[in-house]
C-alpha positions in Angstrom: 54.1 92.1 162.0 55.9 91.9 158.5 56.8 88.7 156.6 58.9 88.4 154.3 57.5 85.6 151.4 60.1 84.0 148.9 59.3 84.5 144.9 61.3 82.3 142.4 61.9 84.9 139.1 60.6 83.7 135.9 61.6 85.7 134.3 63.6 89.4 134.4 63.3 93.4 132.7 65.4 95.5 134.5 63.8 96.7 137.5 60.4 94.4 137.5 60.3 90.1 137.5 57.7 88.3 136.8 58.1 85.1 140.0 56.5 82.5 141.1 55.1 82.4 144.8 52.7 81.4 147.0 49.9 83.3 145.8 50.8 82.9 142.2 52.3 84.7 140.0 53.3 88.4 140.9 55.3 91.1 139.4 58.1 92.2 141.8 60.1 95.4 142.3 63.9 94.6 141.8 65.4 98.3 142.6 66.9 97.1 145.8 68.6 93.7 144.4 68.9 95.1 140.8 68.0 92.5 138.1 68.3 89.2 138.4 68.7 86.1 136.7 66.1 83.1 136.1 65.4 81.1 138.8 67.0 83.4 141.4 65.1 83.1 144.7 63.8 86.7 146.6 62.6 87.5 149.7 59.7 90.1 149.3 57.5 92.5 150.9 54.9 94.3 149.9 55.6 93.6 145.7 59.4 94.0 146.0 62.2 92.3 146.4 64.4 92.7 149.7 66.8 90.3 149.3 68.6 87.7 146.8 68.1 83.8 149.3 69.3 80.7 148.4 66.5 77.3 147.9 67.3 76.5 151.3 66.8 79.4 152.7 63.3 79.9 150.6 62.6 76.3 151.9 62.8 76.6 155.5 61.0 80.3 155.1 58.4 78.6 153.3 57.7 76.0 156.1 57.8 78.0 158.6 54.9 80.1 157.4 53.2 76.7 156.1 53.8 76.1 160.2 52.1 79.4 160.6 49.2 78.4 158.4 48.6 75.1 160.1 49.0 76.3 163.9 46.0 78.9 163.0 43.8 76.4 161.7 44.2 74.2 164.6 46.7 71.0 162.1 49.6 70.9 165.0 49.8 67.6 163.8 51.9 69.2 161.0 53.9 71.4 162.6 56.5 69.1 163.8 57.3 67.9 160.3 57.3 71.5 159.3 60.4 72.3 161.8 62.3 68.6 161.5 65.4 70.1 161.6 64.4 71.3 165.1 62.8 68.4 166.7 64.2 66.2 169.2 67.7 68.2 169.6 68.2 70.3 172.2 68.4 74.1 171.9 72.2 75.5 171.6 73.6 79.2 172.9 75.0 80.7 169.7 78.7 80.9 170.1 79.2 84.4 171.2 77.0 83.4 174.6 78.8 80.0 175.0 81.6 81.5 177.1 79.1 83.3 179.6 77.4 80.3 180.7 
């Protein structure tokens, strides 16, 4: 299985970044997004950079491996607040299924 972890860039050479992450600080491969700007959010791989993400987007990514992280060690407790934006609504078809039910 591969995950993709959001890095925040500190800061930016041409095709390296120093970012911030979950396991610190990192050096990250920008030859697929090109270079980017402070504070621009990545989603990365294996030390480089796949894609340019908004916060939000780094956010939810975020919880949902902090989800990950707490289902393995047994916390469900936390899970649910993890996925708020998921609990107590019901699931929806996206809309290209909607006319086939």
């Amino acid at each position: 299985m591969c995950l993709g972890v959001p890095y925040r860039v500190i800061e930016s050479a041409g095709w390296m970044a120093r970012c911030d992450g979950p396991d610190g600080e990192q050096h990250i491969d920008l030859s697929l997004v090109g270079e980017q700007p402070p504070g621009t959010w990545l989603l990365t791989f294996l030390g480089a950079a796949r894609e340019v993400i908004d916060a939000d987007r780094a956010a939810a990514i975020n919880n949902a491996l902090a989800a990950l992280d707490a289902a393995m060690a047994g916390d469900h407790a936390r899970i649910d607040a993890l996925f708020a934006d998921l609990v107590d609504r019901e699931p929806s078809l996206p809309d290209h299924l909607k006319d086939l039910s």
